[in-house]
C-alpha positions as CSV (number, residue, x, y, z in Angstrom):
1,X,-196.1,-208.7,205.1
2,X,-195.2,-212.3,206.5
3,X,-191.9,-212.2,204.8
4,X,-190.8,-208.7,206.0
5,X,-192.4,-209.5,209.9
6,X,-190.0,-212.7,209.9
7,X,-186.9,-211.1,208.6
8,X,-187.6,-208.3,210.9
9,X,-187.8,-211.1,214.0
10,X,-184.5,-212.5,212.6
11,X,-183.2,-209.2,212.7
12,X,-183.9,-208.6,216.4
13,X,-183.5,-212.1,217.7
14,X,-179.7,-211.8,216.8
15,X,-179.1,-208.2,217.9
16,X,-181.2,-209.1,221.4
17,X,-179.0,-212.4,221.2
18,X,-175.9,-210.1,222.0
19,X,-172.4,-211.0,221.8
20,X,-171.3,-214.6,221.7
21,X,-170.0,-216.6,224.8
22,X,-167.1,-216.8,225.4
23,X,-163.5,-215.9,227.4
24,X,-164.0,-212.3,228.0
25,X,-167.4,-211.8,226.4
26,X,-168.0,-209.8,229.6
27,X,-164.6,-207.4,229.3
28,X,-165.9,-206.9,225.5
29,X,-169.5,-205.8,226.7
30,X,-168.3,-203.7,229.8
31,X,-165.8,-201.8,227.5
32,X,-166.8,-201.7,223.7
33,X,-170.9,-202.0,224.4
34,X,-170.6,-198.6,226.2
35,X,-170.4,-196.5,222.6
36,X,-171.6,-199.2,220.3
37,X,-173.8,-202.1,220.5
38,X,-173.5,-205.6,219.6
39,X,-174.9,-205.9,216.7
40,X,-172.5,-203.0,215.2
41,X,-169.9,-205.1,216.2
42,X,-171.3,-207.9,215.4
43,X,-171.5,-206.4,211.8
44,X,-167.8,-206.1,211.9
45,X,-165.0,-208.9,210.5
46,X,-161.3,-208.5,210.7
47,X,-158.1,-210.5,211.8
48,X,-156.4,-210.4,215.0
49,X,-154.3,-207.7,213.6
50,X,-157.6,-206.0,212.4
51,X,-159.0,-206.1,215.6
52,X,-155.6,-205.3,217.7
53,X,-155.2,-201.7,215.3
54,X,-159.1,-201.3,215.6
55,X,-159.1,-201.8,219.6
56,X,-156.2,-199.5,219.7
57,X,-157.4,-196.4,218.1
58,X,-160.8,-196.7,220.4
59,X,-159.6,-196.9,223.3
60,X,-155.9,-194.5,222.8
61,X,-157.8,-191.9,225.5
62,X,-158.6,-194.7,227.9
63,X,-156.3,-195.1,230.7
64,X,-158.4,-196.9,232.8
65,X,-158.2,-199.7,230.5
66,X,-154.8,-201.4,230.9
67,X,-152.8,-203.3,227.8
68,X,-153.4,-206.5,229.0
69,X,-157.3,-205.8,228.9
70,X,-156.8,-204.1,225.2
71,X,-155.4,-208.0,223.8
72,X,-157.9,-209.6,225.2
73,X,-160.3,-207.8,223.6
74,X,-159.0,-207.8,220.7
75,X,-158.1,-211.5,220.7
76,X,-162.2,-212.3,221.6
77,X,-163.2,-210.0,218.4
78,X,-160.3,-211.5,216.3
79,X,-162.1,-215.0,217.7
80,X,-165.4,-214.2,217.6
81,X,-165.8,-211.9,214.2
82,X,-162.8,-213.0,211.8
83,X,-162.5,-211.6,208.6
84,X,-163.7,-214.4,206.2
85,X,-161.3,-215.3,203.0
86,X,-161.9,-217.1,199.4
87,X,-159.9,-218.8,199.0
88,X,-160.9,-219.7,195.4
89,X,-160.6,-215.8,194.8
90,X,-158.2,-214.1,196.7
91,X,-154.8,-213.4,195.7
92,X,-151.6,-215.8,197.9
93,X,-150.7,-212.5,199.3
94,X,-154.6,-212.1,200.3
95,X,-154.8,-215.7,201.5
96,X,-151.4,-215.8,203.7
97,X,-152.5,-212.8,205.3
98,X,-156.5,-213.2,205.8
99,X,-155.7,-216.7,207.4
100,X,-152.5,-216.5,209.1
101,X,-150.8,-218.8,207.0
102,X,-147.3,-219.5,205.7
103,X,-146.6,-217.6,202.4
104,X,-145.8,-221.2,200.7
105,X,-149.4,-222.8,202.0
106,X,-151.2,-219.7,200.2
107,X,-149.5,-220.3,197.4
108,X,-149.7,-224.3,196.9
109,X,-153.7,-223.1,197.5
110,X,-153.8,-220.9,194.4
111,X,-151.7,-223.3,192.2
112,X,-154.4,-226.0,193.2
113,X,-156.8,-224.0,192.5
114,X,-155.4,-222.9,188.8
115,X,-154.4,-226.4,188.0
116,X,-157.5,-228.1,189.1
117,X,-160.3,-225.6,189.7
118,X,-162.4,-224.6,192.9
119,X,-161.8,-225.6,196.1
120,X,-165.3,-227.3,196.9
121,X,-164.9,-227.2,200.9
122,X,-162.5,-227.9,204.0
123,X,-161.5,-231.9,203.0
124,X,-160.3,-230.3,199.7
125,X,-158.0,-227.8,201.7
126,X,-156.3,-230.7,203.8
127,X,-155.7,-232.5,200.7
128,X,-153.0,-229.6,199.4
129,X,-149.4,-230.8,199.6
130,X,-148.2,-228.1,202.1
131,X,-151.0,-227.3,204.2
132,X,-151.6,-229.0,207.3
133,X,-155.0,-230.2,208.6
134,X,-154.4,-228.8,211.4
135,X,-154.0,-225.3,210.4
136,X,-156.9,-225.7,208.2
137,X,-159.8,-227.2,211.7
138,X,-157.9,-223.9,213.3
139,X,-159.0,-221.9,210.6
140,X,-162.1,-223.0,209.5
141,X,-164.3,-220.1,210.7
142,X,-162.5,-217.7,208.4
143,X,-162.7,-220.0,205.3
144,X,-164.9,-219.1,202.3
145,X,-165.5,-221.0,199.2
């Protein structure tokens, strides 16, 4: 009973948490918390061109909310809820996509991985010959092992 209480307070501390700070975390709740709540889209993960189509298609019979106001949204879900890649599992193609990267980083990520197994975290990333650090702190968040 302890176990199910806690997991149910975890459960409600994040939903009565809301959505995160941030640059238009106010634009987001005005406009998208008005049919779903946070935590459905909260639940949600996708890429700035994820969230661009999604944003989109909700809001095509919307007038009142102007282009300008439809990126924005879009670019504090694509910041907020990115879609998460393996990288020690997905394909190049999967990899170049999911993380915005050049075609030729994906790809020297899968031949490290085939030539010397998983990826163990972040400093492993840097160390591939043809993907910055950089890029890899800006894409961090959306990094699985």
């Amino acid at each position: 009973m302890g176990l199910r209480f806690a997991l149910l307070a975890l459960g409600w501390s994040a939903f009565a948490q809301g959505l995160p700070d941030g640059p238009d975390k106010d634009l987001v709740e005005a406009i998208c918390t008005a049919c779903h709540d946070s935590a459905r889209i909260a639940a949600k993960q996708g890429s700035k061109a994820d969230w661009q189509a999604k944003v989109l298609e909700m809001l095509q019979e919307c007038p009142d909310v102007t282009e300008s106001e439809r990126n924005r949204i879009a670019e504090y879900l694509a910041r907020n809820f990115p879609r998460r890649v393996n990288v020690n599992k997905a394909s190049a193609k999967e990899i170049a996509a999911g993380l915005e990267i050049s075609a030729q980083a994906a790809e020297a990520i899968v031949r490290r991985r085939e030539e010397k197994g998983a990826i163990q975290g972040l400093e492993d990333l840097k160390k591939i010959l043809g993907v910055e650090a950089a890029k890899v702190e800006a894409i961090k968040a959306r990094v699985e092992f």
